[in-house]
VMD Tcl script that draws the C-alpha trace (Angstrom):
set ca {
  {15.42 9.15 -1.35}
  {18.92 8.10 -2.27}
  {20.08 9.01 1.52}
  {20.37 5.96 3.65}
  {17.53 5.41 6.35}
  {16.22 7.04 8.29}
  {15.38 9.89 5.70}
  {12.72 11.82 4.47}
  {11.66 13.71 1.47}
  {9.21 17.13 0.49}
  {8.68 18.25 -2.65}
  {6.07 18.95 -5.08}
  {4.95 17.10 -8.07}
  {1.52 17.93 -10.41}
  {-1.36 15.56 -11.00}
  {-4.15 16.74 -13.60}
  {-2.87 19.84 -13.96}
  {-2.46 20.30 -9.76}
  {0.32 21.00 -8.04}
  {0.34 18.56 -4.64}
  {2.91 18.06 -1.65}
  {4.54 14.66 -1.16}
  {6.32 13.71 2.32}
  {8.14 10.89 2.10}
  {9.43 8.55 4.93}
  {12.05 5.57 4.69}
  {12.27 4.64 8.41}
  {14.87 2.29 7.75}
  {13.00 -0.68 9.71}
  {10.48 -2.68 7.54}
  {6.56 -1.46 8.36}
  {4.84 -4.57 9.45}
  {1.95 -5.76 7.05}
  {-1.25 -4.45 8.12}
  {0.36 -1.50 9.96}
  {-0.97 1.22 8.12}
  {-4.68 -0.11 7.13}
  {-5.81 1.85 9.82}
  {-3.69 5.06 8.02}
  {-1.28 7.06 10.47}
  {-1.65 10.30 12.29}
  {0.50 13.10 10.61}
  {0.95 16.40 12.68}
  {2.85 19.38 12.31}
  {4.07 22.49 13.86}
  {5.61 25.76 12.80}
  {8.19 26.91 15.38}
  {10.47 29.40 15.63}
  {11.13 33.47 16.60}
  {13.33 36.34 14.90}
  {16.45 33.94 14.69}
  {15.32 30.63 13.49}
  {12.35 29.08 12.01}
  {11.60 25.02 12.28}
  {9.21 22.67 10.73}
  {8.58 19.94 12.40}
  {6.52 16.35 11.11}
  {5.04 13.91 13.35}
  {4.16 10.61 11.93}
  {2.35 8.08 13.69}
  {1.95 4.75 12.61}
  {-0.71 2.98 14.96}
  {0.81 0.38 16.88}
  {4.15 0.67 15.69}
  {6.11 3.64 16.26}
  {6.36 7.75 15.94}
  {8.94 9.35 13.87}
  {10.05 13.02 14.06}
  {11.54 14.98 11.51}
  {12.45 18.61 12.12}
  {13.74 20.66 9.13}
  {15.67 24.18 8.97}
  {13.86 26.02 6.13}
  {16.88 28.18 5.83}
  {18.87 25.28 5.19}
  {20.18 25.43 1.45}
  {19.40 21.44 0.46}
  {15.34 21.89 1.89}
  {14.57 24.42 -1.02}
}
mol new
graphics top color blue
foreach p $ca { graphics top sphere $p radius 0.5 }
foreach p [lrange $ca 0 end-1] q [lrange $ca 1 end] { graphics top cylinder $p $q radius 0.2 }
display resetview
């Protein structure tokens, strides 16, 4: 997360002995207090054919805004 905003992060880390995904988001704009009490919607798709693959993430914070991040798993920095 040392990128300036907007950014996001995916990686793995291990908690009791489990290996779990993190996705992290710096928007760049401060999240409003209260925004995400309600949680946010997170979707996902897989897209893509026999010459490029995409991942794309979907945040939704309720009442505030959507962000969209699309990654190229072939890309050499998203392994």
């Amino acid at each position: 997360m040392t990128q300036d905003p907007p950014c996001f992060a995916l990686g793995m880390t291990e908690e009791r002995d489990q290996p779990c995904a993190v996705l992290a988001l710096r928007p760049g704009l401060e999240i409003p207090p209260g925004t995400t009490d309600l949680g946010f919607n997170l979707g996902y798709a897989v897209l893509g054919g026999a010459d490029f693959e995409l991942i794309q993430f979907t945040f939704e914070l309720y009442g505030f805004a959507t962000y969209n991040v699309q990654l190229n798993p072939s890309w050499s920095a998203a392994s």
